[in-house]
Structure formats: C-alpha cells, structure tokens
C-alpha positions in Angstrom: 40.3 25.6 -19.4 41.2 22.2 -20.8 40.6 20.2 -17.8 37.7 22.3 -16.8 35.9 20.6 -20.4 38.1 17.7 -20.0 35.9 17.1 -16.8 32.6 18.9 -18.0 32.5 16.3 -21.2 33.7 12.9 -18.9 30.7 13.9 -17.1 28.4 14.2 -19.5 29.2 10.9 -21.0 28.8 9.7 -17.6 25.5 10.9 -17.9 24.4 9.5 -21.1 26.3 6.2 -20.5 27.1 3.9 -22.7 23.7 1.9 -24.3 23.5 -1.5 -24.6 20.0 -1.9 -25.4 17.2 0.1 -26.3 13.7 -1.0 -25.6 10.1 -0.3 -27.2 9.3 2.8 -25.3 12.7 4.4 -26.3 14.5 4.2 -23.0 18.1 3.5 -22.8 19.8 0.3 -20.7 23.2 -0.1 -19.6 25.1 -3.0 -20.2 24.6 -4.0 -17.0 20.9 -3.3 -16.5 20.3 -5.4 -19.5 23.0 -8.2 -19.4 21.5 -9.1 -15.7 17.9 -8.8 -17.4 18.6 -10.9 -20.1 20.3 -13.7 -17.3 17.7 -13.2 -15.0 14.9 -13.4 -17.9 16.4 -16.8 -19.9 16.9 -18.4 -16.6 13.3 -18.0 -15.6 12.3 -19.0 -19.1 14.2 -22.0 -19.3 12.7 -22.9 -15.7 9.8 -22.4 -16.9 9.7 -24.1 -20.0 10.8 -27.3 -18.2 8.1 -27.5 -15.2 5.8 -27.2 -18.9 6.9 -30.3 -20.4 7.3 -32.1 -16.1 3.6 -31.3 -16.0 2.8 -32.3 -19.9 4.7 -35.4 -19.1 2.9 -36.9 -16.3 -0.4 -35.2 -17.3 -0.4 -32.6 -14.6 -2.7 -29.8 -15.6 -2.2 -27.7 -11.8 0.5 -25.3 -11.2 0.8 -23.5 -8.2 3.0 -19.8 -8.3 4.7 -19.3 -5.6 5.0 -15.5 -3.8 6.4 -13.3 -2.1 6.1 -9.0 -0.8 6.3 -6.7 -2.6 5.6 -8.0 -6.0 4.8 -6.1 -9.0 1.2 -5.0 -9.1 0.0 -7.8 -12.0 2.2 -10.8 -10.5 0.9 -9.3 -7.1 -2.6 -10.6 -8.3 -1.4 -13.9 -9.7 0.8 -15.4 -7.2 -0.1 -17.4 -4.3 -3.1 -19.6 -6.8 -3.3 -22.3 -8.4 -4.0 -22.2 -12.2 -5.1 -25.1 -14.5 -3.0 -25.2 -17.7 -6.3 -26.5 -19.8 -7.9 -23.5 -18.7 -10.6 -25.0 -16.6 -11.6 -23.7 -13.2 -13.3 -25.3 -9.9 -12.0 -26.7 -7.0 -9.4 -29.2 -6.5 -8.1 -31.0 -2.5 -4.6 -30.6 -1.2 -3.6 -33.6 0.5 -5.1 -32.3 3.9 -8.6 -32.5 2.0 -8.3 -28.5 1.9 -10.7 -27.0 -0.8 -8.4 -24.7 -3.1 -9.3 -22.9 -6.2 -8.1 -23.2 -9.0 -8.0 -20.4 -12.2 -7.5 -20.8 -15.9 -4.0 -20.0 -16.5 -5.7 -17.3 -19.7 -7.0 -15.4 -16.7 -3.5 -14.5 -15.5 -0.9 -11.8 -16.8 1.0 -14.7 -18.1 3.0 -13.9 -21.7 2.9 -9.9 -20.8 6.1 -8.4 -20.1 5.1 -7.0 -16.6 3.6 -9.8 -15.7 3.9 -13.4 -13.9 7.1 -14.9 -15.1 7.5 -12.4 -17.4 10.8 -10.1 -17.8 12.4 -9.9 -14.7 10.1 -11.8 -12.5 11.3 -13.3 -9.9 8.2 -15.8 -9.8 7.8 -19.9 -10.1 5.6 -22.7 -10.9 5.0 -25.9 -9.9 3.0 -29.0 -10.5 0.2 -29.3 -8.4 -1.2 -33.2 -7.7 -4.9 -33.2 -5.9 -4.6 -35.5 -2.9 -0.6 -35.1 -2.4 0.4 -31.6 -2.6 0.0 -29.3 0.4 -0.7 -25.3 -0.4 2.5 -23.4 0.6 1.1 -20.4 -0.9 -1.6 -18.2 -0.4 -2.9 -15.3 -2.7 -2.3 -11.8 -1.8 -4.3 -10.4 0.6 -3.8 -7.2 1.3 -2.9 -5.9 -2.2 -2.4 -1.7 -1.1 0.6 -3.1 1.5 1.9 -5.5 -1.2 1.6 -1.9 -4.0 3.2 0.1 -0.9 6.1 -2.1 -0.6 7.0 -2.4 -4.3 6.8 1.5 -5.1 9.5 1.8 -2.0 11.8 -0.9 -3.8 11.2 1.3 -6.9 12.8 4.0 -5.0 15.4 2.0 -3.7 16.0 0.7 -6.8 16.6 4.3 -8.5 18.6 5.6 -5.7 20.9 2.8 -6.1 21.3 3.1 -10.1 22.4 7.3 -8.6 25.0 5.4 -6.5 26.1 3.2 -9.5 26.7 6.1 -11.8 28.8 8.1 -9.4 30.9 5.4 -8.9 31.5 5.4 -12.1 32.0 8.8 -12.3 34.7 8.4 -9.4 36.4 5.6 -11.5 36.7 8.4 -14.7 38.3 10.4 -12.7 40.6 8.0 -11.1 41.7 6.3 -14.4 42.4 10.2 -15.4 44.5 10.7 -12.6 42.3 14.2 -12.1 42.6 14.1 -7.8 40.8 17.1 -7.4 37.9 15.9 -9.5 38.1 12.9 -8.1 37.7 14.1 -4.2 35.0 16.5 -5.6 33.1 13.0 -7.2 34.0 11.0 -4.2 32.3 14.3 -2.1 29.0 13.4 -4.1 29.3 9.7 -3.4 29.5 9.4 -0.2 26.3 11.9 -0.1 24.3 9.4 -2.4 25.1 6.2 -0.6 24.6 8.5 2.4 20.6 9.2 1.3 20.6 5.3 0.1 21.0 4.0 3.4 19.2 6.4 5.1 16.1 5.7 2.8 16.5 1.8 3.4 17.0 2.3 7.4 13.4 4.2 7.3 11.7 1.2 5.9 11.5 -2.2 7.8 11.1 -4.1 4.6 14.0 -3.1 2.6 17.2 -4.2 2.5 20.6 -2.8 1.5 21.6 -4.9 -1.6 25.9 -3.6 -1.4 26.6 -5.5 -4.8 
C-alpha cells in the first residue's frame, strides 16, 4: 500500500541518513558525528597551538601529556611522559628531585590522525619546568587493560549511534502522524536503549552518557 512504502522508504533514508561529511576511507558522517568532531578537533587545536607558542615564549622545551583510561591504543602509548619539543632525550628533576624521562616529541604519534592530540583526542599538554613542576602523570602501565577498556567504549559508542538512529526513526514517524509506525519504532527503541544500558551496567568502567 501507500503507507506500507511511505514507511518502507522513510526507513530507508533513515538508514542512509543524511551525510555531512565524507572522509578518506569512504565512510559516511552525520551532521552531528562531524559537527561535534570538527568542535571537539579545533578546540584541541587551538589549545594546543597556544601551550606552543607559552612554551616558545618563555623557552620551555618540556611538555608533559596528561592521561587517562581507556585511551586510544597510539595516545595509550604517549600519554603520561614527558617529551622535549627540540627532540632531545635524557632525564630532567621534578621539583621533588624525582628523575623523569623525557622523549623526543618525533618519537610520538603526534600529527597522525589517530594519534596524541590528533582528531578527536581528548589529550593535553603542558609546559614542563625542571625543578618546579611535580609529575601528575604517569605512563600507561598496563597497556592490554587500557586496549580492553577502549574496545568496550567502542561498543558503547556503536550501540549508542543504534539508539540515536531510532530515535530518529521515532521522530519520522511522529512528524508523519503514522501512530502505528510510530509505536512499532518506539517498540524498537526501548529494546536498543534496553541492550545499551544493560551493556554499560556489565562493565564497571563505563558510563551511560544520556545526551
């Protein structure tokens, strides 16, 4: 019938969705994958670009990246050292008289896409003085738990795009004024959030993100 494709083609655009940017590898982002992407990205960049010209400005030549679980597998490497701008490497003193390395900041995944303070990273720097900084971060060491924990945000992750589209797919329908394709959608939702937050409550480390 006319509804019946009326619904079969709503859902199938639902599917595609709409693209608002296509990347290298061919894969499609929404609007809203890329738009918060793009935020989260310049942001970082701009951050970044400024702790540059601190350190250039006062001759600092130490950075220290901070961290945190569940990083991705290249910034997983990089974060919790110290790296020396110049490229050098050695030892340097925290203001405790603690002997830190330090790494030359080509040695890191810096300027890769996937890596430290790359697209989406949610990684900083920070000058580093010898003699009056204290370390505040540490290098990962147990890099299996930190891989663990990331491929479970990955899943979370996916399962909450699934909730996103059939909300969408609720909204069609409601902006149609299609009830009974709406209940059937809404049916569908409340299975999907349903195996979102039972996925989340099985893992200590995650955390349902409702926005």
């Amino acid at each position: 019938s006319r509804q019946q494709a009326l619904r079969n083609t709503i859902r199938q655009f639902n599917e595609a969705g709409i693209t608002g940017f296509v990347d290298k590898r061919g894969r499609n982002w929404t609007p809203e994958a890329y738009v918060n992407m793009s935020m989260r990205t310049t942001a970082g960049n701009v951050a970044d670009e400024v702790q540059t010209a601190r350190c250039k400005d006062y001759g600092i030549n130490l950075i220290a990246i901070d961290e945190h679980s569940g990083a991705r597998p290249k910034c997983a490497k990089d974060q919790g050292k110290i790296f020396d701008l110049n490229n050098g490497s050695g030892y340097t003193e925290d203001l405790r008289g603690k002997k830190i390395r330090y790494h030359p900041w080509n040695s890191s995944s810096y300027g890769e896409p996937d890596g430290i303070l790359g697209i989406n990273c949610g990684h900083h720097k920070f000058p580093f003085v010898p003699g009056v900084n204290v370390q505040r971060y540490f290098p990962t060491d147990d890099l299996d738990a930190n891989n663990r924990l990331y491929k479970q945000t990955q899943v979370q992750r996916a399962l909450e795009r699934d909730v996103r589209k059939q909300k969408r797919e609720c909204m069609l329908y409601d902006e149609l004024g299609d009830t009974e394709a709406f209940e059937e959608a809404a049916v569908k939702l409340k299975a999907k959030e349903a195996k979102l937050k039972g996925y989340v409550d099985q893992h200590d480390n995650l955390h349902r993100r409702k926005d």
